[in-house]
N, C-alpha and C positions, 0 to 999 in steps of 0.2 A: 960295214956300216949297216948297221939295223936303225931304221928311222920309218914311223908312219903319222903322216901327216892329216888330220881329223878333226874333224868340228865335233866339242864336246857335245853342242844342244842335239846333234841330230841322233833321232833312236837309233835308224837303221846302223850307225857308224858303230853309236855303243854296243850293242848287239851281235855286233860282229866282234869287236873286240873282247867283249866278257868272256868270248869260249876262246880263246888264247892264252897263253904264258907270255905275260911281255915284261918279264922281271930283266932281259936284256934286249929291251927295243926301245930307242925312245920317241916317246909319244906329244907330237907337237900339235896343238889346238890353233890352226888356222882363225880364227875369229882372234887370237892374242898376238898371234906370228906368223906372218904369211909364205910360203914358201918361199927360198933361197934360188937366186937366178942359177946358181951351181946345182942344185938340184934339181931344177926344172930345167939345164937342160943333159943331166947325166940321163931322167926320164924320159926325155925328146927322145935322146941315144940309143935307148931300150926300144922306144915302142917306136921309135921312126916317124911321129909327127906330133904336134904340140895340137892338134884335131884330137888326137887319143885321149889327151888327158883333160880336156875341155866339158865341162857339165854345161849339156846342151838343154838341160833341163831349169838351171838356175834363172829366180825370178829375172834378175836385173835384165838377163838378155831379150827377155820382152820388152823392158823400157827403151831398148837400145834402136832405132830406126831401122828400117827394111835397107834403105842404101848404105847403113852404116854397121852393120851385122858383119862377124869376122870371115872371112873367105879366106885369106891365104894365112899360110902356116905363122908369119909373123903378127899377123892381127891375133890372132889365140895367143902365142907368146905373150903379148903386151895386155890383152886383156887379164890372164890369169896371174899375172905379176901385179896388175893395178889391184885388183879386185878378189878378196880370197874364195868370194861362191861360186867362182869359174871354175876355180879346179875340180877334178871330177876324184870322189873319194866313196874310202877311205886311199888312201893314194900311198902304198909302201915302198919304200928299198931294202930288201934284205938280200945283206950281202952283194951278188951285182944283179938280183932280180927285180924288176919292176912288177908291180901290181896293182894296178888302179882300177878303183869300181866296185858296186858292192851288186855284180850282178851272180848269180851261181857260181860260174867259171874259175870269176875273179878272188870269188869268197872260198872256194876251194881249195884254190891254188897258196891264198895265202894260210889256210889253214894245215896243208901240205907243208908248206916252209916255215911253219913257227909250229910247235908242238903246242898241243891242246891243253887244255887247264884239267 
């Protein structure tokens, strides 16, 4: 399975994506389609907590109260399934690797695993 899940508005997302080959990955726009509970948690499985893939940086979760802020692994679950700005992206599965984030590391790794344009 080649699948990366992406919000088309965001630059840093496109950006990363224009220096790849994604003639076989398909490319899912989170704002259209939100992540698949089968894929959110084949990526739990990878990174070993649903904290990993959580964007701790999205607006919403300032709206969200100080008592009521996600702590245990199943409050991230349930946030990023209600809510597509939780997930933390560009968010990949290629083949059985995970890669989510568009920090150096992340953006390497996935440029490692998908040949360049």
């Amino acid at each position: 399975m080649r699948r990366i899940y992406h919000l088309s508005t965001c630059d840093t997302c496109r950006k990363i994506l224009s220096t790849l080959d994604l003639s076989d990955v398909e490319l899912i726009n989170i704002r259209e389609q939100n992540i698949t509970k089968e894929d959110l948690d084949f990526m739990k499985k990878q990174t070993k907590s649903y904290e990993a893939l959580f964007n701790k940086r999205a607006q919403k979760l300032k709206e969200i109260p100080e008592n009521k802020k996600p702590v245990k692994d199943a409050d991230f679950k349930k946030l990023i399934l209600k809510e597509y700005t939780f997930l933390k992206r560009p968010a990949a599965i290629i083949d059985n690797q995970v890669i989510v984030g568009n920090d150096p590391k992340s953006v390497q790794a996935l440029q490692a695993a998908l040949p360049l344009k």
